[in-house]
LODRENDO-535645 format. One record per residue: residue in three letters; x, y, z of N, C-alpha, C in turn. Coordinates in steps of 0.1 Angstrom, whole numbers, padded with zeros to 4 digits, always signed. Example, Ala and Ser with C-alpha at 12.3 -4.5 7.8 and 13.67 -1.06 7.14 Angstrom:
<pts>
ALA+0132-0057+0078+0123-0045+0078+0132-0033+0078
SER+0128-0022+0071+0137-0011+0071+0129+0000+0079
</pts>
This chain:
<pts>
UNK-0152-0153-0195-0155-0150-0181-0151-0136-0178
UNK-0160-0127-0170-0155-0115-0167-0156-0113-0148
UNK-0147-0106-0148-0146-0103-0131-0154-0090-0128
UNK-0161-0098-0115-0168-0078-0111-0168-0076-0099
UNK-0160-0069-0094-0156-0064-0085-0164-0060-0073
UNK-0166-0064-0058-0178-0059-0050-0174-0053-0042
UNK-0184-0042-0036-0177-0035-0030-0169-0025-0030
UNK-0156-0022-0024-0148-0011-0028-0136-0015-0031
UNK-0137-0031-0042-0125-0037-0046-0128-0032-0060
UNK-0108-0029-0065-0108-0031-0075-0096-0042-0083
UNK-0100-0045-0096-0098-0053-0100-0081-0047-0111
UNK-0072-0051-0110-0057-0042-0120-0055-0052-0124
UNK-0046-0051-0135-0041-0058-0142-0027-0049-0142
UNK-0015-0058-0140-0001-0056-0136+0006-0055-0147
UNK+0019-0042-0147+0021-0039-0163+0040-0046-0163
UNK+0037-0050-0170+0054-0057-0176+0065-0052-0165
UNK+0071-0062-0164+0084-0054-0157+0094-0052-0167
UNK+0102-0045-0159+0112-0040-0167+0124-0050-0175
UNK+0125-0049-0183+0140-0061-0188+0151-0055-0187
UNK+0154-0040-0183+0163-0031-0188+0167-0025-0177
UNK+0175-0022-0171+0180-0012-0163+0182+0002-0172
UNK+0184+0013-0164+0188+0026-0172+0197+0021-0180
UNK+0207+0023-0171+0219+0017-0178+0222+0010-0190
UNK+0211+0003-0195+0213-0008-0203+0214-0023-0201
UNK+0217-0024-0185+0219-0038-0184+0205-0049-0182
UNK+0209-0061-0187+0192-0071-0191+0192-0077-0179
UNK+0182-0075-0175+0178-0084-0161+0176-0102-0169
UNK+0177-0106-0158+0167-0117-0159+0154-0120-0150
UNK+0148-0131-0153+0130-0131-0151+0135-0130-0134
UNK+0142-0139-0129+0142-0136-0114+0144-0127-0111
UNK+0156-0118-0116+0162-0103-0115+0154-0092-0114
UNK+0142-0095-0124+0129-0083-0126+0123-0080-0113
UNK+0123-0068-0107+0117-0066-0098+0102-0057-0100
UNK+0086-0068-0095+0077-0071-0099+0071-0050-0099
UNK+0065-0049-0108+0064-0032-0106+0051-0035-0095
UNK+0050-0023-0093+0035-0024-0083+0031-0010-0087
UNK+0029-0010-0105+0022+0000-0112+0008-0007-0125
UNK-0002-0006-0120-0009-0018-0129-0020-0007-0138
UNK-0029-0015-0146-0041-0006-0149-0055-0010-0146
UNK-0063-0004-0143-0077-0005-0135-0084-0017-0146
UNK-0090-0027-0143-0097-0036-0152-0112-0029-0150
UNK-0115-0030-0135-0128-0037-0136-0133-0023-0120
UNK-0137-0019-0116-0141-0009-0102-0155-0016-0100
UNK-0154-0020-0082-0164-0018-0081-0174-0010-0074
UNK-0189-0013-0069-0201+0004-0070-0198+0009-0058
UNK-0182+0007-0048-0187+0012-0044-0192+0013-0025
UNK-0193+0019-0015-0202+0012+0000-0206+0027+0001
UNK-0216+0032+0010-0220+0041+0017-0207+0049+0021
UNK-0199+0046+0029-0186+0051+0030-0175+0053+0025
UNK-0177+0048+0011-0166+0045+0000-0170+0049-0008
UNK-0165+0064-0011-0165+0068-0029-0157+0058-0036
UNK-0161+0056-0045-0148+0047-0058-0142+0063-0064
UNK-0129+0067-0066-0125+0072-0071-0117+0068-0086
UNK-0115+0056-0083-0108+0056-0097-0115+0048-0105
UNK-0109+0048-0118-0124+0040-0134-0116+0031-0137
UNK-0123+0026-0151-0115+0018-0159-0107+0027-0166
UNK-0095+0019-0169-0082+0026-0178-0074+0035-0173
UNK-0075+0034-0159-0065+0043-0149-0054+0033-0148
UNK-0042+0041-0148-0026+0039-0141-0028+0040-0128
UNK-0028+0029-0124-0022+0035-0105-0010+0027-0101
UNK-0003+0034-0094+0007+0024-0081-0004+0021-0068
UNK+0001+0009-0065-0007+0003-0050+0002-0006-0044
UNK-0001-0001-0032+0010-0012-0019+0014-0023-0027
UNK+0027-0029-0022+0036-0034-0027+0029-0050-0020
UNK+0024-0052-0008+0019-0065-0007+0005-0069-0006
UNK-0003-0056-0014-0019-0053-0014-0029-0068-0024
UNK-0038-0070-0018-0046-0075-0025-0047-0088-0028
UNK-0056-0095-0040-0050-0113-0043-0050-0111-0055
UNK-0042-0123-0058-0035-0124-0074-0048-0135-0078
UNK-0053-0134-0085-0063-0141-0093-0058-0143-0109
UNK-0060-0157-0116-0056-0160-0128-0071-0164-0135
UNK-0072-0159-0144-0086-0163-0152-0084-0162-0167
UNK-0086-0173-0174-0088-0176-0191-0073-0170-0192
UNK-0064-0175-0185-0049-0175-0187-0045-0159-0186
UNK-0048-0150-0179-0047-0138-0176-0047-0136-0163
UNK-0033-0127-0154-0033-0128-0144-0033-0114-0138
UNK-0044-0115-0131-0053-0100-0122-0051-0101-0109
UNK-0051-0085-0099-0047-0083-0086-0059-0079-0082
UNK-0066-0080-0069-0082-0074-0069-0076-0069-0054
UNK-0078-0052-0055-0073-0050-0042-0085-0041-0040
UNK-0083-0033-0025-0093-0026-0018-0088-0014-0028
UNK-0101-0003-0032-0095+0006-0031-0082+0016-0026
UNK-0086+0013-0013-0078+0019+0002-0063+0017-0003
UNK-0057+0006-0008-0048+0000-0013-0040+0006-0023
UNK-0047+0015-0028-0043+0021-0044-0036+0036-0034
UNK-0026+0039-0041-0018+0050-0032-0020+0060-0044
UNK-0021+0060-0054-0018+0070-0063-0026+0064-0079
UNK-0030+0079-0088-0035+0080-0101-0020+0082-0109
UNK-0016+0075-0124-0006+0079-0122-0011+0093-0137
UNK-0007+0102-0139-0013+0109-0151-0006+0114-0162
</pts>
């Protein structure tokens, strides 16, 4: 199954949290605090008033309580507004 995005939503996929502090010290799974740095899956075309700026295989940060968590074929995706996405990371 593939997701496609309408509109000026896009579709991330959320990248590992950290196990590690600088420091060295191991978190645990509660301890991990959830990153809100993902990578672009899926863009969609787009509105009259909405350029899409960003593609597939982009790094972005996006609001910390942006979007919905969607789980598909055991894979778990965030489909937020563009608008949502604060930054490219490069």
């Amino acid at each position: 199954m593939k997701l496609v995005p309408l509109g000026d939503r896009v579709v991330l996929k959320q990248l590992e949290a950290e196990e590690k502090t600088k420091s060295g010290i191991i978190l645990t799974s509660q301890a991990q605090e959830k990153p809100q740095e993902a990578e672009v899956i899926a863009v969609g075309p787009g509105t009259e008033e909405v350029k899409m700026e960003v593609k597939n295989g982009d790094k972005v940060i996006y609001s910390k309580y942006a979007g919905t968590e969607v789980k598909l074929d055991g894979e778990e995706y965030i489909v937020v507004k563009q608008s949502d996405i604060l930054a490219i990371v490069e």
